[in-house]
N, C-alpha and C positions, 0 to 999 in steps of 0.2 A: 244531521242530528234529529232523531226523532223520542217522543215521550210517550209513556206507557203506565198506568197507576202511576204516576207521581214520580219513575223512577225517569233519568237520564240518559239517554244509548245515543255514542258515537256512531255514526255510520264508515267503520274502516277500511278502504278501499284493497281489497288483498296486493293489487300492482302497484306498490307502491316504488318510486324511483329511488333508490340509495345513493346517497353521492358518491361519485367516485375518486377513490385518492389519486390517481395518476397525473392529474396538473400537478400535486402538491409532490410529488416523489420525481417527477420531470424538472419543476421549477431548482431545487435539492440536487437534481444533476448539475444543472445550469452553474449553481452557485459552486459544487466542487471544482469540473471545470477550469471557470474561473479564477478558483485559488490554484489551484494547479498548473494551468496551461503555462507552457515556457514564453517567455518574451525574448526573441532571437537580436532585440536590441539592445537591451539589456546584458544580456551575455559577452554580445559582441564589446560593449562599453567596459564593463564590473569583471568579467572574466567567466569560465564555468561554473571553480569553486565557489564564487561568491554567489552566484544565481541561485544554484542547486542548494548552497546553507539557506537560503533566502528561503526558497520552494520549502523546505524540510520542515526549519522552524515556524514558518506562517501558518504549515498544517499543521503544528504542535507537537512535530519529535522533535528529535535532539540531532546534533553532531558531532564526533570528534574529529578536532583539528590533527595534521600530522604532527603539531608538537606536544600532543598528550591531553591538550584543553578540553572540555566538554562544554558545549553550549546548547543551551537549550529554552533562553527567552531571546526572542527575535529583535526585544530594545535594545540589548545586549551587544548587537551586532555594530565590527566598529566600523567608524565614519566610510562616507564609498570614497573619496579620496585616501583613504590606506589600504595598502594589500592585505590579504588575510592568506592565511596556511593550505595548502591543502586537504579537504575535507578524504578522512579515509574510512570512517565509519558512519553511515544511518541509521537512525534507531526511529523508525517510526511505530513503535508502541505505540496504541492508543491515539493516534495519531488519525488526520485523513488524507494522509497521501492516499495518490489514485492514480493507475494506469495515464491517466492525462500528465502529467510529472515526469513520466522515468525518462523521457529523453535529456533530462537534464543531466544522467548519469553520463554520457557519451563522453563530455569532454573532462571527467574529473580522474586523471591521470593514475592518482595513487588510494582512490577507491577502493578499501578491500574487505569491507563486511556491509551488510545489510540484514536489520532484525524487519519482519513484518510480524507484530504479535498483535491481535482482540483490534484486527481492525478491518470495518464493515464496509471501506469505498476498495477492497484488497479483491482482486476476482482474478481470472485469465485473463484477460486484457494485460494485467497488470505482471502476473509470471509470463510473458509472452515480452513484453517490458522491461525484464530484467536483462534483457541480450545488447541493452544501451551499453550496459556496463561488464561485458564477455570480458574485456579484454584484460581486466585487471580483479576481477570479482574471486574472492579466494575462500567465504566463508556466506552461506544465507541461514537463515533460519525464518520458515514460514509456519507460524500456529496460530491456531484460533480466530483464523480468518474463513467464518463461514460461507462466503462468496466464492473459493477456489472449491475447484472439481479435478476430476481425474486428469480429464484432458489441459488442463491450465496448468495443473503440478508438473506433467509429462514434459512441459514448454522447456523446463528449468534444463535440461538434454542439450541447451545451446552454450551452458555454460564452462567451457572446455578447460576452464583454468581451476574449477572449484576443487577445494580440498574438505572443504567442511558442508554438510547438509543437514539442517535440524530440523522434522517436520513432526507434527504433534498436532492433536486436536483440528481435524479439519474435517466437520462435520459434514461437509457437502460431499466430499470424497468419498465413493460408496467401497474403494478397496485400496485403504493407501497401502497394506502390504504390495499388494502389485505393484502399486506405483512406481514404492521404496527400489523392488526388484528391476523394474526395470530402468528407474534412472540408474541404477546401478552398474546395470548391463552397458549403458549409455556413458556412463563417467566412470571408468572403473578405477580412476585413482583420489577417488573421494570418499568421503569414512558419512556415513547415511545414517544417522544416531535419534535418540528421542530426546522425551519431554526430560531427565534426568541429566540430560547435556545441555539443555539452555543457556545460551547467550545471555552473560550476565557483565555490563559493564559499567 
């Protein structure tokens, strides 16, 4: 700082160091993660269905049970000395499931839709992830998940059983017509639809 007539001048060093956000976007992995990673003790104890409701509702989607119920606050869940239903739909809207999570799909028997909608821990890892649950998976719907790309959507070609495919809004995806085409080429007894067919439950 130096003075001149009476006025005041900072002396501003043009290199100045800007901090950088990557601890704070690493630490935010950590903690997804976290909520997410399966506990194989756990499962093995409480069952799949009861883990995977566990996983789902803790990162704030919902589930419906096989006998019609919808749950979707995780106090809700009843005592771990009772059995519960099997879980056959995910609705993680708004949700933060993540790629870390989807092998929780493996063991849920009667599994048969999954929403992914407006959600930002959703990338290829995570459609690469959807192959937990090939063997029973009959309906997806992936929109508004700006973390998927082309090559991540292309993943979705493992799923041999699917009849329904909804993909809408994926901004990272520089040509989902191709995509659409060729998962198409890949499942060709699956109906490939838009944002005017949404999964609505």
């Amino acid at each position: 700082m130096y003075c001149l007539q009476g006025r005041v001048f900072f002396n501003v060093q043009k290199n100045i160091s800007i901090p950088k956000v990557q601890p704070v976007r690493h630490f935010w992995e950590y903690v997804n993660m976290m909520f997410n990673k399966p506990d194989p003790e756990r499962i093995k104890l409480l069952g799949p269905d009861r883990a995977c409701a566990e996983w789902v509702l803790r990162n704030g989607g919902k589930v419906v049970w096989s006998n019609g119920k919808v749950l979707e606050d995780y106090n809700l869940l009843p005592p771990e000395s009772q059995s519960v239903p099997k879980v056959v739909v995910i609705d993680g809207t708004d949700s933060s499931i993540s790629h870390y999570g989807f092998s929780h799909l493996s063991g849920c028997t009667k599994l048969e839709k999954i929403i992914l909608h407006n959600n930002k821990y959703i990338d290829d890892r995570a459609m690469k992830g959807l192959s937990y649950g090939l063997a029973t998976l009959t309906s997806v719907q992936v929109s508004e998940c700006a973390n998927v790309r082309d090559a991540g959507l292309k993943e979705i070609k493992a799923l041999k059983n699917l009849q329904t495919l909804i993909l809408f809004k994926l901004l990272s995806v520089s040509d989902l017509d191709e995509c659409k085409q060729y998962l198409q080429s890949q499942l060709p007894k699956c109906k490939i639809l838009d944002e005017e067919d949404k999964i609505i439950n």
